[in-house]
Z-matrix of the N, CA and C atoms (Angstrom, degrees):
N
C 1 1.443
C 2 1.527 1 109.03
N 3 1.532 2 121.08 1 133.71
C 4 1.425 3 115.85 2 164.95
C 5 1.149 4 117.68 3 -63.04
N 6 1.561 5 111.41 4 148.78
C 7 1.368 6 120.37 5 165.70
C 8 1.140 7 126.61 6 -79.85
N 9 1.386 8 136.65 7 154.85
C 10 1.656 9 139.22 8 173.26
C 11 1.582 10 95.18 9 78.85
N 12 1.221 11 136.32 10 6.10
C 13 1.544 12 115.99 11 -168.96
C 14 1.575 13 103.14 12 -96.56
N 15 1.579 14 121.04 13 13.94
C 16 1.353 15 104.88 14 178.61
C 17 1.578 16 95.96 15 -125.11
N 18 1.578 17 108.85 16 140.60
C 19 1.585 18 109.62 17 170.05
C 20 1.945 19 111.75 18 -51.26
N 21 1.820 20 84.93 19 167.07
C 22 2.010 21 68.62 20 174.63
C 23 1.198 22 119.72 21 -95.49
N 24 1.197 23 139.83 22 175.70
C 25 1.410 24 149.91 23 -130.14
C 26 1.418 25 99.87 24 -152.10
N 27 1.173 26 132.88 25 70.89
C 28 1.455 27 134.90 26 156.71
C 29 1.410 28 137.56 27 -117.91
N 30 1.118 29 143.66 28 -161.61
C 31 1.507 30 150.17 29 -156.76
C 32 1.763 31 97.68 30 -105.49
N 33 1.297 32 127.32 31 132.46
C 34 1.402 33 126.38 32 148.63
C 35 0.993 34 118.03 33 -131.97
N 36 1.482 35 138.68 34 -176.49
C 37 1.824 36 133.96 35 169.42
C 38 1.863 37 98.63 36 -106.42
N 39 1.240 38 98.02 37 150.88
C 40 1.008 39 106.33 38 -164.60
C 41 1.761 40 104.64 39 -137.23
N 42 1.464 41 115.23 40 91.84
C 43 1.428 42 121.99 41 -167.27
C 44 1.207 43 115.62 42 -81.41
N 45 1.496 44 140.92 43 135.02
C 46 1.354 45 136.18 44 -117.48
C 47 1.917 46 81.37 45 -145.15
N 48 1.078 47 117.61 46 162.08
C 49 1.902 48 105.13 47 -173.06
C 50 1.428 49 99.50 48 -81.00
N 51 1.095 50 137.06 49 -16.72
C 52 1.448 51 115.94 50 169.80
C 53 1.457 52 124.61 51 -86.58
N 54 1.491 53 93.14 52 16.98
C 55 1.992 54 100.31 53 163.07
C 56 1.236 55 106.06 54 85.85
N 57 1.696 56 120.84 55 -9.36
C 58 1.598 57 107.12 56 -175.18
C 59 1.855 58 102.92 57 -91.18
N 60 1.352 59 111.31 58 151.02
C 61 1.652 60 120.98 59 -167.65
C 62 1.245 61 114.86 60 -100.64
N 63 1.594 62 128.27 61 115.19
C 64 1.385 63 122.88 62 -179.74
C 65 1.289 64 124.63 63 -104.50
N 66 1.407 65 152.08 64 129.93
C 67 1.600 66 133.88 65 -161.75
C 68 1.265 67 82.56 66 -96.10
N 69 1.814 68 111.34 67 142.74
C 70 1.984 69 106.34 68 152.98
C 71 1.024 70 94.05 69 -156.49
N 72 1.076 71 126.27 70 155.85
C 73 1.360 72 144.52 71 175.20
C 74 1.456 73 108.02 72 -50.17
N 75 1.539 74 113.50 73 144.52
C 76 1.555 75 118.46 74 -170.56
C 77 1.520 76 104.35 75 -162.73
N 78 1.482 77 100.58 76 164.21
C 79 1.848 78 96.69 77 172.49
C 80 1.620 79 96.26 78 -106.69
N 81 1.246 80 97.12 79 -0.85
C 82 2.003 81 100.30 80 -167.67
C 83 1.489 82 91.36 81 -62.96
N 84 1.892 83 100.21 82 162.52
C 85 1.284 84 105.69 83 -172.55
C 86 1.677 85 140.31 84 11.43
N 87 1.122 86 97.47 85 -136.58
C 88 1.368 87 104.54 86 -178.31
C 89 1.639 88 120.55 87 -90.85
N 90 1.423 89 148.21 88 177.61
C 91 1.286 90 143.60 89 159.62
C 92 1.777 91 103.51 90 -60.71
N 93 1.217 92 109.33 91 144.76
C 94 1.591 93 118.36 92 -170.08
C 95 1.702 94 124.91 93 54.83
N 96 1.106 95 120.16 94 -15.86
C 97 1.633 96 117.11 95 152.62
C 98 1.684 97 110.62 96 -49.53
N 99 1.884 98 91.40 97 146.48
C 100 1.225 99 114.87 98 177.92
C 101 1.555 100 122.72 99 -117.59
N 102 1.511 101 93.00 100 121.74
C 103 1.670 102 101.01 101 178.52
C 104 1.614 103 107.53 102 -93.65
N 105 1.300 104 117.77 103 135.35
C 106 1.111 105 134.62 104 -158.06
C 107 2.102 106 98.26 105 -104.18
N 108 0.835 107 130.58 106 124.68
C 109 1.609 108 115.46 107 -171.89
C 110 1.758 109 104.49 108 -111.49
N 111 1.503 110 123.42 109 139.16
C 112 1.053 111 118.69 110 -179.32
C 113 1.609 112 111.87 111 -91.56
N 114 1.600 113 114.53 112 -15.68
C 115 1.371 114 108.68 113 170.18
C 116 1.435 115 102.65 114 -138.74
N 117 0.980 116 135.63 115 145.28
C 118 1.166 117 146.38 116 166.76
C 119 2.045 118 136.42 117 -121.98
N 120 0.872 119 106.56 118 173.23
C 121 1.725 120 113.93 119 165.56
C 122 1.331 121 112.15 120 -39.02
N 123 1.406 122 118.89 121 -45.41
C 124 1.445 123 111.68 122 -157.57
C 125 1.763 124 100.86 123 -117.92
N 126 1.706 125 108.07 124 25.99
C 127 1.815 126 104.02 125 162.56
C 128 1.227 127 95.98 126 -136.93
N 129 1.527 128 145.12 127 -7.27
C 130 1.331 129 133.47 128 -155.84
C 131 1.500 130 81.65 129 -116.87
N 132 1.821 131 89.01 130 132.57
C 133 1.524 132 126.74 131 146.59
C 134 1.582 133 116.56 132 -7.82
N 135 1.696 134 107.87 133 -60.56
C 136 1.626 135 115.51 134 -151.82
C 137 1.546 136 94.58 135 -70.20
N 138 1.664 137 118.11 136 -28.64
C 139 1.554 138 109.76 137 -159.45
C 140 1.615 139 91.53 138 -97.39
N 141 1.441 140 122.58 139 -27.41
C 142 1.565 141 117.43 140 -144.97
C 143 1.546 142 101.25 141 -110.77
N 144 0.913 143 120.26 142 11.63
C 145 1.866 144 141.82 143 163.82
C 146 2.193 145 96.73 144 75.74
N 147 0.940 146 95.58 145 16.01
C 148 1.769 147 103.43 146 -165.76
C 149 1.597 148 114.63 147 -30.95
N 150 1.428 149 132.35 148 148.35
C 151 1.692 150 114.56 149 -154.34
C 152 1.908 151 75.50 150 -89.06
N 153 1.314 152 99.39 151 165.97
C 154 1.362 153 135.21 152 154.90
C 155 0.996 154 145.29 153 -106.08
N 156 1.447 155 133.55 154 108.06
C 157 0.857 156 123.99 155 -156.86
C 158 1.550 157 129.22 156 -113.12
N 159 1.149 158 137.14 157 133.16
C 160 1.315 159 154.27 158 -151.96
C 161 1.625 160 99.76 159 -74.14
N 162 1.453 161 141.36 160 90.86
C 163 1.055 162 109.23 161 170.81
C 164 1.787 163 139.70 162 -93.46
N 165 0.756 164 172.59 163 -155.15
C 166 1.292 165 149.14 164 -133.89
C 167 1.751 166 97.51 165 -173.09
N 168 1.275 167 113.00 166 45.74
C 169 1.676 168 114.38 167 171.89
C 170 1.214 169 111.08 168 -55.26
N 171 1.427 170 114.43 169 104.00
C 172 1.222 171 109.09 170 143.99
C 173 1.602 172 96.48 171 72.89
N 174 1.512 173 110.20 172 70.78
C 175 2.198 174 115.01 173 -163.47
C 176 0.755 175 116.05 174 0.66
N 177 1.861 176 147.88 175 20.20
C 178 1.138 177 118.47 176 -162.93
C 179 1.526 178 113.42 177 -72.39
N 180 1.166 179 126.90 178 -31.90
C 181 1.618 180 155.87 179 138.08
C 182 1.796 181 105.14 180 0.15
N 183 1.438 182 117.51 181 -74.99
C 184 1.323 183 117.28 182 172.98
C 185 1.766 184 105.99 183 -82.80
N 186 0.996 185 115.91 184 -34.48
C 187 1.830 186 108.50 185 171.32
C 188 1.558 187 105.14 186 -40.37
N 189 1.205 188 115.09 187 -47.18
C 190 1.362 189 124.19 188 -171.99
C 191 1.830 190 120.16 189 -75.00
N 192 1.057 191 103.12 190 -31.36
C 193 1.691 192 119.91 191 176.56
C 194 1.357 193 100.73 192 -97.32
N 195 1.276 194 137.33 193 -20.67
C 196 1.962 195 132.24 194 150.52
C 197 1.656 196 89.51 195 -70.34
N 198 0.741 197 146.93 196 -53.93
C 199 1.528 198 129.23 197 -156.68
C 200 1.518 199 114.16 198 -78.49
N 201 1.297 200 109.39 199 -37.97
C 202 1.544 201 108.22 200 173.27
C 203 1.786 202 108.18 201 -115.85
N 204 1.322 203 118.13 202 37.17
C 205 1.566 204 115.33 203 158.60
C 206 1.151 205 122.17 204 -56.47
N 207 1.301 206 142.92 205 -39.27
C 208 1.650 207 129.07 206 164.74
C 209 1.594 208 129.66 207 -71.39
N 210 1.174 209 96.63 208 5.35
C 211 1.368 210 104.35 209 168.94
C 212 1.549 211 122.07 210 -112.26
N 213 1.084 212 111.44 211 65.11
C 214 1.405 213 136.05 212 167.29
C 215 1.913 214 117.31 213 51.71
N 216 1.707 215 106.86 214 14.55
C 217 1.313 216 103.23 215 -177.05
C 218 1.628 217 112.72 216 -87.43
């Protein structure tokens, strides 16, 4: 195997938007640098089940539910 061909592999903190600090393993920067995250696990939708909402540009939304109302929608 060549040498030097893998980034390095150490510990950093990793600050999450509600200010609390996590160490995990990273190739980012240096050993003990801190990555600061603008979205995370505990504000995004995908992890935190967040509602969604349907928005209604311009009726096409009810244009569409008048056009197919007898069909069980």
């Amino acid at each position: 195997m060549k040498k030097d061909t893998h980034p390095d592999y150490h510990i950093i903190d990793v600050k999450m938007t509600d200010g609390t600090i996590v160490q995990m393993k990273s190739t980012y920067g240096a050993e003990g640098d801190t990555l600061s995250l603008d979205v995370d696990p505990t504000v995004h939708p995908a992890w935190t089940g967040g509602n969604t909402r349907l928005m209604d540009t311009g009726g096409r939304v009810s244009k569409f539910k008048k056009k197919y109302e007898g069909l069980g929608f």
